[in-house]
N, C-alpha and C positions, 0 to 999 in steps of 0.2 A: 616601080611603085614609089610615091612616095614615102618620105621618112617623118613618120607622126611623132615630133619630138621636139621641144626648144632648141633652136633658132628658125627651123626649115621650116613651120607650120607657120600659121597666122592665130593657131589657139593661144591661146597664154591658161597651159594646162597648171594642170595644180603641183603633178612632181614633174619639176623643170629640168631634170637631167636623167628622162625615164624615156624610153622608145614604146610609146601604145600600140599594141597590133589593133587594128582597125575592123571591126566586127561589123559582117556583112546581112548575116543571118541569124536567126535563133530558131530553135526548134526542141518546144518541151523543158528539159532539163540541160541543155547543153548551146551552148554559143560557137560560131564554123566564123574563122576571120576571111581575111583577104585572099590568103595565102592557102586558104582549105582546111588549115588545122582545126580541130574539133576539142574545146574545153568545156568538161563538167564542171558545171555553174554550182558548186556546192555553197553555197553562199548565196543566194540571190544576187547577187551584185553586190547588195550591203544592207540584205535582210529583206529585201522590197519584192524581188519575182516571186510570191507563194504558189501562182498559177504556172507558174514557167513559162515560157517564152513565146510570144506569136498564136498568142489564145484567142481563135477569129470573134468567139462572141464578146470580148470586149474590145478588140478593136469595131464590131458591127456596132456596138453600145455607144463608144463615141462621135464615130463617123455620123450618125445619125442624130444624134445632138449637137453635131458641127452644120449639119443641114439646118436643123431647125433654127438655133440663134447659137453663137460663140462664148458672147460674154454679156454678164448686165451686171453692173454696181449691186452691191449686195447691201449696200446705205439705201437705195432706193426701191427696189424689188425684190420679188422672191421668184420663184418657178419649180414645175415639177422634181429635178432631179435633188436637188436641195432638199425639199420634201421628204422626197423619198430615202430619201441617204437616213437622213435624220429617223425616220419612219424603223428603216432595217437596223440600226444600230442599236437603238432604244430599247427594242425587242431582246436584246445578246447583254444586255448593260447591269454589270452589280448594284445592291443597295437600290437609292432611287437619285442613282444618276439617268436624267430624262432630258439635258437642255444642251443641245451640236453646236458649238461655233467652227466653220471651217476652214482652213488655210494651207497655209501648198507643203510647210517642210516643218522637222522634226523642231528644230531649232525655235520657231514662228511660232508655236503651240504650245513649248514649255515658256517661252517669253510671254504668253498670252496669259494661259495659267497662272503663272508669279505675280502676272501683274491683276488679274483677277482678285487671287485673295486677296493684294494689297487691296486694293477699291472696296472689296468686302465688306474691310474692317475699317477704312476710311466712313465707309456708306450706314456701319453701325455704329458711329461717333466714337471709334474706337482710332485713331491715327494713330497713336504712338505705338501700334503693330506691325511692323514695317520687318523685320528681321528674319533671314532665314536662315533654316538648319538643311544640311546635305550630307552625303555620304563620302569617303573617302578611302578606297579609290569609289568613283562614280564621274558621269557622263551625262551631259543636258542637253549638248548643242554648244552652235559657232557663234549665235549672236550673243552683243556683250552682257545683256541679265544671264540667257543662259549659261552660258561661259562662267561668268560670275560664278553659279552652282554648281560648274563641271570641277573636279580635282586631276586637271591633268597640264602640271605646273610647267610643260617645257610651250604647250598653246596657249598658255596665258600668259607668260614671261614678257613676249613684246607689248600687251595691252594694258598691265598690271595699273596706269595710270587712270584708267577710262575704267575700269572693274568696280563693284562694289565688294562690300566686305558681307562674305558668308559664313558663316559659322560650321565648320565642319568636324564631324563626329565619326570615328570608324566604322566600316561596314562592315556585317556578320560572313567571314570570310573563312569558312573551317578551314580550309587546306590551309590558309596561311596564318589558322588562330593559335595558339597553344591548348584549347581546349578540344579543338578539333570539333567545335561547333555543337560538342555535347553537353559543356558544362552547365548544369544548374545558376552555377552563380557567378558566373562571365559577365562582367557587365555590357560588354559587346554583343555577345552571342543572345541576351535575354532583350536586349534593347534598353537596358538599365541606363545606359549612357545618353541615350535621349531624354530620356526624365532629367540626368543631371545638368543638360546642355539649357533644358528650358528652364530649370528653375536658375541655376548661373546668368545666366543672362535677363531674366527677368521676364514674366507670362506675358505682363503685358503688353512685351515690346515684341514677342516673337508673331511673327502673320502664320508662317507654313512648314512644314515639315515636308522635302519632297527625298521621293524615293526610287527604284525599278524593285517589284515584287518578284523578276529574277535578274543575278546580274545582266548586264550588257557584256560589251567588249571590255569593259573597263577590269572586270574581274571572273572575264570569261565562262560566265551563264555560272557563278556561283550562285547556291541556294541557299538560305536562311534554314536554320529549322522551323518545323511548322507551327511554333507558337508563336515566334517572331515579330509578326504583324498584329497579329491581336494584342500582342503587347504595347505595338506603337498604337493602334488604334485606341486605348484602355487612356496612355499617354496623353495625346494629341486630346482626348474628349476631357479627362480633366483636367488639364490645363488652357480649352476653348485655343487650341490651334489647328491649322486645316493641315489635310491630310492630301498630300498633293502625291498619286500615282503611275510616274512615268512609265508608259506605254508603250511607247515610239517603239523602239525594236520589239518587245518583248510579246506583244499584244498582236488582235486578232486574227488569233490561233497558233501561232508559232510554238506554243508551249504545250499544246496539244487541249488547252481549252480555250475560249473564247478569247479569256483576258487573265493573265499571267495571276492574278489577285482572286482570284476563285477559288482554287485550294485552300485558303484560308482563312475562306467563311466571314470577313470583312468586306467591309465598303469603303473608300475613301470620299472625300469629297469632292474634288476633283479628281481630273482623270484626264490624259493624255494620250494622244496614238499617231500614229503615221504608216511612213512606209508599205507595210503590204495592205492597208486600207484600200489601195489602188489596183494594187497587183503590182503596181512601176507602170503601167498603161499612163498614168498621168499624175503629177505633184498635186500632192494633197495628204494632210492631216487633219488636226482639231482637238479641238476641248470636250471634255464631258461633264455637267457642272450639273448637282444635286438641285431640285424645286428651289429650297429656301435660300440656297447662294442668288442665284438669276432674281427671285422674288425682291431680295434687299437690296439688286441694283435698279427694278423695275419701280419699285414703290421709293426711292432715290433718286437720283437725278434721272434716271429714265432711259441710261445708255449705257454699254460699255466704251471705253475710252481707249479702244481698239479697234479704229480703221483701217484697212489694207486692200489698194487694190483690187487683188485678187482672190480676197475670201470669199464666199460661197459661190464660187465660179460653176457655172453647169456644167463646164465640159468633164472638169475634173471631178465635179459630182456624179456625173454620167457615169464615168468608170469607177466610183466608189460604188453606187448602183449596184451597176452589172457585175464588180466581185463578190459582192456581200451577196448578191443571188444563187453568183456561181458556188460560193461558198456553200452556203444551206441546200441546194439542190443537190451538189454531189459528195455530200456530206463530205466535205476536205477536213473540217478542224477535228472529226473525231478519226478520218484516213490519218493526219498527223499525228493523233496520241499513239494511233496504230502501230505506223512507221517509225515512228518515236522509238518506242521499244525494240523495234529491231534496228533502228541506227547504235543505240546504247548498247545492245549488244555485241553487235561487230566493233563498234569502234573501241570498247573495254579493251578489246586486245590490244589496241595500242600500246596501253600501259606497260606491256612487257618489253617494248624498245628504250632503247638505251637515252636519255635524257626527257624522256615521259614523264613529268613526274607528276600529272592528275588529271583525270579526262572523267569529266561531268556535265550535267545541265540536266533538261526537262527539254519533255517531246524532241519537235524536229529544229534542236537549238543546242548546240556540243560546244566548250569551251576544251580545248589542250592544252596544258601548262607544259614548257618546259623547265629544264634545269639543269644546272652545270653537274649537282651530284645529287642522287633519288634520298640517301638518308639523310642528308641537312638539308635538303630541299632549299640550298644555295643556290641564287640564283647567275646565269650568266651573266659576266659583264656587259655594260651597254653595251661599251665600244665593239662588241662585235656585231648586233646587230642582227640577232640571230633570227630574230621571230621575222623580219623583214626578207634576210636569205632565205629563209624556207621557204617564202611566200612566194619571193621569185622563182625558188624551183619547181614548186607547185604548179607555177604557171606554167612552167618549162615543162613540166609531166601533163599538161591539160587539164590542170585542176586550181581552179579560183577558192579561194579563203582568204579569212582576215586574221590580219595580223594584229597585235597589240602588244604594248610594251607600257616599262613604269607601273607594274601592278605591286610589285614584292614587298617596294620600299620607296617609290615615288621616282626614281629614276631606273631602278635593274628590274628587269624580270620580262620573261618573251611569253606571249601564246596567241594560238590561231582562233577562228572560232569556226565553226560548220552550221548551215542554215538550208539547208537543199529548199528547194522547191517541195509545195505537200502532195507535187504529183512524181516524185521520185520511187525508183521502181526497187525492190530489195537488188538487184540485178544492178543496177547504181549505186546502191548503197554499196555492196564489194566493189565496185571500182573506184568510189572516195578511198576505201580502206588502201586495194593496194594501191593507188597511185600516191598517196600520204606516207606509205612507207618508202617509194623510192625516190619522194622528196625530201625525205629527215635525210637518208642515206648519203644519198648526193651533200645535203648542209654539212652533214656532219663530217664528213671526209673533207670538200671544200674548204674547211675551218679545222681539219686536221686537230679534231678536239679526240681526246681518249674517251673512250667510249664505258 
C-alpha cells in the first residue's frame, strides 16, 4: 500500500509530516479505511456529514442533476435547484431573512457577508461605516477579510501584512469568566462591552457586528446566557450597526434547532451557514440577507459586487435540495435536539476524568476543555500539545474529533469538540463515550502528566 504522507504522495496535503489513512468506504455514522479499520465519525469530518455517510437519496439528487446540466454562470441564469434551495431554506429562516446568495465554503460566505454590509452602508450614502467588531476567542474562516475577523493569532501571524484591522471585544465565555457567565454586571457576559466598543470607536464608522450564536471550535460550543443576544440586538439597533450571525458550523440544525439564534427570540441581519447545508454530498454555503439590505442594493447600483465562479452552482444546489428535504421528512433537526440530550447526558460523565475540566454545548454539538489542574482551571502548556495527542489517539481508538487550542489566553488551552451525525444511534453515542476515555488514558500516560 502506499504511504499517504509528504514526500511519497503527489497531494501537497495540509499537515506535511502526518500519514492519512486513506478512506475507502462510508457507512452511516462511521468511515472503514484501506486497511479494514472502522472509525466513528463523531465529528462529521468537521461538522459537515449531519446525514452520515453514503445517503443513496443524495447521492441519486445529484447524479441526476449531473445528467441534466453540471454548471451555468449564476451572472447569467438561473435554474430549478437554486430555486428550490432558496425556496426550502426561506421557509426555516429567522426574523425576515428571505434573500440566498450561494457559494461553495465557510470562509466565501462570511467574506461575502462582510462585504455586503460594507456595500450596504456605502449604497445608503453612508461610506465612512467600514469597521468591524468580532469576538475573541472566535473563528470566520481562512480567507483574508475572514481571517481578518477570526482571533486566532498563530494563522494570522504569517499574513499580518495583507489583514485588515478588526476590532475585537471578548466573548461571553463562563467557564473561562470570573463570573461564571452569571453576573448581572459583567460587562462581557451582559454584552455591555459591545456598546462600549461602538461608541469608542465612533457609530458612524462601525458597518457590523459579527458573531456565532453558539461557540464554534474556537471556544468549544460555549454558550452565552440567554439574554445575551437581545442585548446585542438592543446594541447593534441603536447604534444603526448590522448584525452579522455566523452559521457556518453552528447552523442548520446542529444545535438541535434549525439555526443556533432561535432560542433567543432575535433576528440578525444577516446570516451565514455552510457545512451540513449539504450534508458534505457537495461544497456549498451562503448568505442570508433581510428584504431591506437586498432592497438598498437593488434600488443602488443594481448589483452585488460579488462574483464567483461557482456560486449558485446546481449541482451543489442539488444536494442542498435533497438535504434540506431529507431533513424535514425525517424530521432530523428535532431527532438532534433529541439526541442532543442524550449525548449531554453521557458525555457529563466525562467530567469526572482527570484533566476534564468542562464539557458543554447545545444539541448534537459538545465542546471538552481540558486542563492541567480542574481547581485553577490552569491550563496546559502549549508546548505539549495536548489537545492534538488526544486527537491522535482518538484516531488510534477509531474515533474522529476536533481538536483546538489557544482558547484560555490566546496561545494555552487544549479541547476537542464532538459533532456526530443526526443519525447517531444512543448505541454510538456509548462508543464516543468509551472510546474517548481510552483516548485521554493513553495521552495522559503518553505525556506521563499526574493525574
Amino acid at each position: 500500500m502506499n504511504s499517504h504522507r509528504y514526500p511519497n504522495s503527489h497531494v501537497f496535503y495540509r499537515k506535511l509530516g502526518y500519514e492519512y489513512p486513506k478512506i475507502v468506504r462510508g457507512e452511516g455514522c462511521w468511515l472503514i479505511d484501506e486497511r479494514g479499520k472502522r472509525y466513528l465519525d463523531a465529528v462529521g469530518g468537521a461538522y459537515v456529514a449531519n446525514l452520515g455517510h453514503s445517503n443513496p437519496h443524495i447521492a441519486d439528487s445529484i447524479a441526476e442533476q449531473c445528467r441534466q446540466f453540471g454548471y451555468l454562470s449564476g451572472t447569467m441564469f438561473t435554474h430549478g435547484p437554486v430555486e428550490n434551495l432558496a425556496d426550502e431554506l426561506a421557509e426555516t429562516l429567522p426574523g425576515d431573512l428571505s434573500k440566498l446568495y450561494f457559494l461553495c465554503s465557510g470562509s466565501e460566505a462570511v467574506e461575502a457577508a462582510l462585504k455586503l454590509a460594507r456595500q450596504y452602508w456605502v449604497e445608503q450614502g453612508r461610506p465612512s461605516k467600514h469597521k468591524i467588531i468580532a469576538l475573541s476567542p472566535g473563528y470566520h474562516g481562512s480567507t483574508l477579510l475572514a481571517l481578518s475577523a477570526s482571533a486566532r493569532e498563530a494563522h494570522k501571524a504569517p499574513f499580518k501584512p495583507w489583514l485588515v484591522d478588526v476590532h475585537r471585544i471578548p466573548a461571553s465565555y463562563p467557564y473561562r469568566c470570573e463570573c461564571g457567565g452569571r453576573g448581572p454586571a459583567c460587562p462581557v457576559c451582559s454584552a455591555a462591552v459591545l456598546e462600549e466598543a461602538i461608541e469608542q470607536l465612533g457609530a458612524d464608522t462601525v458597518a457590523a457586528f459579527i458573531a456565532e450564536p453558539v461557540g464554534g471550535s474556537s471556544t468549544g460550543a460555549s454558550t452565552p446566557r440567554p439574554d445575551y443576544f437581545k442585548r446585542v440586538r438592543e446594541i447593534c439597533d441603536r447604534h444603526d450597526v448590522l448584525f452579522i450571525a455566523d452559521e457556518v458550523l453552528v447552523g442548520v440544525g446542529r444545535t438541535g434547532t434549525w439555526w443556533a439564534i432561535e432560542p433567543y427570540d432575535v433576528a440578525p441581519d444577516i446570516m451565514t451557514f455552510g457545512k451540513g447545508i449539504s450534508g458534505g454530498y457537495a461544497a456549498l454555503s451562503g448568505i442570508a440577507a433581510g428584504q431591506r439590505i437586498v432592497d438598498t442594493i437593488a434600488e443602488g447600483s443594481g448589483s452585488f459586487v460579488h462574483a464567483q465562479t461557482f456560486s449558485h452552482h446546481p449541482v451543489s444546489c442539488a444536494a442542498g435540495v435533497a438535504t434540506m428535504r431529507y431533513l424535514k421528512k425525517h424530521k432530523l433537526v428535532e431527532r438532534c435536539a433529541q439526541m442532543g440530550r442524550v449525548l449531554h447526558d453521557r458525555i457529563r460523565l466525562l467530567g469526572d476524568l482527570p484533566h476534564v475540566g468542562d464539557v458543554r454545548g447545545r444539541g448534537l454539538l459538545a465542546g471538552i476543555e481540558f486542563v492541567e489542574d480542574k481547581s485553577s482551571r490552569s491550563p496546559f502548556p502549549r508546548s505539549l500539545k495536548f489537545a492534538e495527542r488526544f486527537a491522535d489517539a482518538a484516531l488510534d481508538a477509531g474515533l474522529t474529533v476536533w481538536p483546538n487550542v489557544g482558547h484560555a489566553d490566546g496561545v494555552n488551552g487544549d479541547l476537542v469538540m464532538v459533532a456526530p451525525p443526526f443519525i447517531i444511534t444512543e448505541q454510538e453515542i456509548a462508543e464516543i463515550v468509551g472510546r474517548f476515555t481510552m483516548a485521554l488514558a493513553k495521552t495522559t500516560a503518553s505525556l506521563s502528566v499526574r493525574a
